[in-house]
N, C-alpha and C positions, 0 to 999 in steps of 0.2 A: 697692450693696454689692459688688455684684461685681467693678465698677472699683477699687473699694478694695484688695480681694482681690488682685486681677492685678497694680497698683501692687506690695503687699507682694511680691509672686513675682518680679518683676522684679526689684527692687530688691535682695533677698536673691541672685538669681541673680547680680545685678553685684557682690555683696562676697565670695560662696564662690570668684565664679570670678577675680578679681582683676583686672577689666577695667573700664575706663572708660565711661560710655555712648557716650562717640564711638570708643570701638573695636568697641565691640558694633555699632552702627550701622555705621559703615566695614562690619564682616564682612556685614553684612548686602544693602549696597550693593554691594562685592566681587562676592555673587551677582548681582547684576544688571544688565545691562549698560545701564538707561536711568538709570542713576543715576550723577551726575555730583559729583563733591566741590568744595569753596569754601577759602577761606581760614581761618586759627588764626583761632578763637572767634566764627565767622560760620555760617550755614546753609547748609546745600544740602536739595535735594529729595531723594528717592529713588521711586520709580513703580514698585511692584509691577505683579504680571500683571493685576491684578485691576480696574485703576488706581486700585490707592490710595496717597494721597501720606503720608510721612511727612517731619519735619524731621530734618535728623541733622547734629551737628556734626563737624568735621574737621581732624585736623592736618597740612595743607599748607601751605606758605611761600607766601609772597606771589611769592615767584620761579619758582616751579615754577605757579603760576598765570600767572604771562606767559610762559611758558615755551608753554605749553600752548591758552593764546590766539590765537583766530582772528578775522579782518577776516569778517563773512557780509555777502554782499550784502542791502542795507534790503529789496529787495522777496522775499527770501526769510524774514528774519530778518519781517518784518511777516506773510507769509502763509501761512508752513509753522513761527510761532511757538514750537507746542507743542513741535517736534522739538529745539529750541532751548533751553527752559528749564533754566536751573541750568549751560549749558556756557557756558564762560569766552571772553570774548569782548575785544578791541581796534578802538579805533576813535581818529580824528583828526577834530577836528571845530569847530561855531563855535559859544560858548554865545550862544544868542538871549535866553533869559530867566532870572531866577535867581528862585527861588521859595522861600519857608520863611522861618526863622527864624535868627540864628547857631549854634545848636546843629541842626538841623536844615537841611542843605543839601540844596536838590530843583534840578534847573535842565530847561532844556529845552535839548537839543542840533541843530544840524543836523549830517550826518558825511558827507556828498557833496558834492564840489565841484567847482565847474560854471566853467570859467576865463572873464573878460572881461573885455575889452577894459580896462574902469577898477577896476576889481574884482569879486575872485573873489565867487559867488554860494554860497552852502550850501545844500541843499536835504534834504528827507528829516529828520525832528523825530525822536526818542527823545527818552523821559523817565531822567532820571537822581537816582538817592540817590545820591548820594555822600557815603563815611565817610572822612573826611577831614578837617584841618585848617586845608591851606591855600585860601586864600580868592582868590576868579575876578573877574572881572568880565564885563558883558555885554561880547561882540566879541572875546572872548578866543580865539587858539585853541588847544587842550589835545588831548593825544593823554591816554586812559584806558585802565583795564583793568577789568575785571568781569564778572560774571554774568547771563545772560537773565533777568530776573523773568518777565515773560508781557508779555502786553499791557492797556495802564492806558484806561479809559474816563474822560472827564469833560466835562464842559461849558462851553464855550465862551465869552467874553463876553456874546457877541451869541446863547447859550441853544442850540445848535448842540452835537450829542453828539462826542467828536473819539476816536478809538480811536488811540494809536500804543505801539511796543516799549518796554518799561520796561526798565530795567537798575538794580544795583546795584554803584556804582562803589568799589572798592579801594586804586584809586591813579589820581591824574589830576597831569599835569604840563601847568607851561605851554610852550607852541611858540613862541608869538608874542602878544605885550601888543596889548590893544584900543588902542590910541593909536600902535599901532608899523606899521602897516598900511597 
């Protein structure tokens, strides 16, 4: 009942006061400086003192998201993760696997590249959603833009627990076609 309650209070406070809940949320974030904003009609986190996370929606361009996107090296973005979630991130990379369904695209990325002699090697896996239309194939290389989700636990073929960086991806273009290589 009391959820109920609070529900109505809020909710009356966003129609007297003539604000959006993603403006209310933005002000909210504003104060905070571990709270990082996403793209028109997508999530970002917010991290109070307390560490409590709430979801808040935002209206930034998708331009001002690459804008604002940074290359983190894997073995920081893998082991200082948490300092990472929800900040907007760019990478160039090789899809090794594509996973999901056509409306649901997951792939696995490698984004370090290791030069040789007969071909370039990719190293270092993230996991990626990508919201998006256009359609990859595996060997593809794609440079993206996106945000840290955390990091994704799952199991392996061979039953093996595998932990790597999730991302959820915004915009992915291609570099270079799997056959062009």
């Amino acid at each position: 009942m009391k959820q109920f309650l609070m529900i109505i209070v809020v909710i009356s406070l966003v129609f007297l006061s003539g604000c959006t809940f993603s403006e209310i949320c933005d002000a909210e974030c504003k104060k905070n400086s571990d709270c990082v904003s996403s793209t028109p009609l997508l999530t970002g986190i917010c991290n109070d003192a307390n560490g409590c996370f709430a979801k808040c929606s935002y209206e930034i361009s998708l331009d001002k998201l690459k804008d604002e996107a940074k290359e983190i090296p894997y073995d920081d973005l893998f082991r200082n993760n948490e300092k990472y979630v929800n900040k907007p991130v760019v990478y160039t990379g090789e899809i090794i696997q594509l996973i999901g369904t056509q409306d649901e695209r997951s792939l696995r990325i490698n984004i370090n590249k290791k030069d040789n002699e007969y071909r370039d090697i990719w190293t270092d896996t993230i996991y990626v959603d990508y919201i998006g239309d256009t359609r990859f194939l595996e060997d593809d290389i794609v440079k993206f833009y996106g945000l840290v989700d955390g990091i994704i636990t799952y199991k392996a073929v061979m039953g093996n627990t595998i932990e790597i960086p999730a991302l959820t991806v915004y915009d992915m273009e291609l570099v270079t076609k799997a056959g062009d290589r």
